[in-house]
DRENDO-1510 file (C-alpha; in Angstrom, 1 decimal, always signed):
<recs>
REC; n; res; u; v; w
REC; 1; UNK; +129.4; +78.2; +88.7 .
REC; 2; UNK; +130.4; +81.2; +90.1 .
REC; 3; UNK; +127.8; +83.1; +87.6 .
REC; 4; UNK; +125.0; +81.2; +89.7 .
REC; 5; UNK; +126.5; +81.4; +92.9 .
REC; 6; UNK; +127.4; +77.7; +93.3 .
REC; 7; UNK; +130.7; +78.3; +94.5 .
REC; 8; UNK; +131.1; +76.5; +97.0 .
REC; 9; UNK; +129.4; +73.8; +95.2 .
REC; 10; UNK; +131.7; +73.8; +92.6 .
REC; 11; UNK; +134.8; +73.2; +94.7 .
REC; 12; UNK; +133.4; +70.4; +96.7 .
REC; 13; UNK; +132.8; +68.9; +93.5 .
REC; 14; UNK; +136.1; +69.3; +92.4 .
REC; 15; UNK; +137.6; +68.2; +95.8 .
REC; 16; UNK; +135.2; +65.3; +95.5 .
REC; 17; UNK; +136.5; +64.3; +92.0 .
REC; 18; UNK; +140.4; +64.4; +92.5 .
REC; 19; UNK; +139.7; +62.2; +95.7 .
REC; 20; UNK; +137.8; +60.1; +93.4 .
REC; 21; UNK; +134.3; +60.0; +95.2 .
REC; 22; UNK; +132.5; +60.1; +92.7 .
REC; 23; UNK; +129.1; +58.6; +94.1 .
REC; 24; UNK; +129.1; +61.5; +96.8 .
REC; 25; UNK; +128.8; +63.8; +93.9 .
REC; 26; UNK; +125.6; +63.8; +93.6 .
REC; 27; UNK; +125.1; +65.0; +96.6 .
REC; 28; UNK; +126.8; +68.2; +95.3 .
REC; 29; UNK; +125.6; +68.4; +92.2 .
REC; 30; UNK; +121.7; +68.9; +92.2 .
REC; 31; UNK; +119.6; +68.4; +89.3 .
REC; 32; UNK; +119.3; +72.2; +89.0 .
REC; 33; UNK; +122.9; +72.2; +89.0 .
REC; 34; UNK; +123.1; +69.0; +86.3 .
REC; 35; UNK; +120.6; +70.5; +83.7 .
REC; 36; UNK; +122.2; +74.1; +83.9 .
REC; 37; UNK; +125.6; +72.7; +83.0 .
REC; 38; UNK; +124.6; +69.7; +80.4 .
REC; 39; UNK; +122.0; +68.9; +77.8 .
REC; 40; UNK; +120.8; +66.1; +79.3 .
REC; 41; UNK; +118.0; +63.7; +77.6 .
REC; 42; UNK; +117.7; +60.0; +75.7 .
REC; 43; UNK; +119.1; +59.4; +72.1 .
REC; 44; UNK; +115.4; +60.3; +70.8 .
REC; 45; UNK; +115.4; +63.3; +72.5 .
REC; 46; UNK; +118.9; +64.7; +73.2 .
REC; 47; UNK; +119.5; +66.2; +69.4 .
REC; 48; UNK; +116.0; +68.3; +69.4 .
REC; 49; UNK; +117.1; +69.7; +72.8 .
REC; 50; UNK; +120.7; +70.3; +71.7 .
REC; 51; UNK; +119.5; +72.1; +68.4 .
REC; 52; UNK; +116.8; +74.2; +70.8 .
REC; 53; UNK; +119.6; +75.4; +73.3 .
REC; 54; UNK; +122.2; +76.0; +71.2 .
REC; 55; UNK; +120.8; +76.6; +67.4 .
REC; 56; UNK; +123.8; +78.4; +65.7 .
REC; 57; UNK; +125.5; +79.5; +68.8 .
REC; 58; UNK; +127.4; +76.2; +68.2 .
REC; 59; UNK; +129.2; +75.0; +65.8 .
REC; 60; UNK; +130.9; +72.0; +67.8 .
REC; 61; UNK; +130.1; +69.5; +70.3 .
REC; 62; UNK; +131.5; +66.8; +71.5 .
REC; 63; UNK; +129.8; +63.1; +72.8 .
REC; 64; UNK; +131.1; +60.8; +75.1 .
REC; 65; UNK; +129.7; +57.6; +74.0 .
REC; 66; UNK; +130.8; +54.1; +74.1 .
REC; 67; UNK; +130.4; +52.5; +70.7 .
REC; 68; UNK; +131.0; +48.7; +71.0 .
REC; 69; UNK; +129.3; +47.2; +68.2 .
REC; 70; UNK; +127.6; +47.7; +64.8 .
REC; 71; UNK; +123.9; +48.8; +66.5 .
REC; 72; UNK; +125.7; +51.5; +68.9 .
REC; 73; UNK; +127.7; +52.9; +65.6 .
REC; 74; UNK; +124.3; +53.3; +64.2 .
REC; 75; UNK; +122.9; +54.5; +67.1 .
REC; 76; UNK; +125.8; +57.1; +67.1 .
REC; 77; UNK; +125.4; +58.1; +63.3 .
REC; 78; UNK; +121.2; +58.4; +63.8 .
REC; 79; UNK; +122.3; +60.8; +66.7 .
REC; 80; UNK; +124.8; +63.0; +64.8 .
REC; 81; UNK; +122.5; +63.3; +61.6 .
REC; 82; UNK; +119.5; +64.3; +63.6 .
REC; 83; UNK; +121.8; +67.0; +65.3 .
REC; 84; UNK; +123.2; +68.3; +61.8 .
REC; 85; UNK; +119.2; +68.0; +60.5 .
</recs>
């Protein structure tokens, strides 16, 4: 944060987060903000714009995503392949 002068954005955020506020985040957290920090896209886009930011600077990342039945675990596996491919 620091690196793009966002500071001060950065500890509101935090102050935000530990109060648990988390709707008033956005207010904080911009879209420039969102897409500078995260990949952000659907599951049939997210794995060509992981590979195109990261290529082989990566060799790990890690998904937060609820898997509650037999179509999400698919979902899930489609996602991983297509970011190995």
């Amino acid at each position: 944060f620091e690196l793009h002068g966002w500071e001060d954005e950065a500890d509101r955020a935090a102050s935000l987060s530990k109060a648990g506020r988390w709707e008033e985040l956005a207010m904080v957290v911009d879209d420039e903000i969102l897409h500078t920090v995260a990949t952000i896209g659907t599951h049939d886009t997210i794995a060509a714009q992981l590979r195109e930011r990261y290529g082989p600077r990566c060799d790990r990342i890690e998904f937060s995503i609820p898997v509650t039945d037999e179509a999400s675990a698919e979902r899930c596996r489609d996602l991983l392949d297509a970011v190995r491919a």
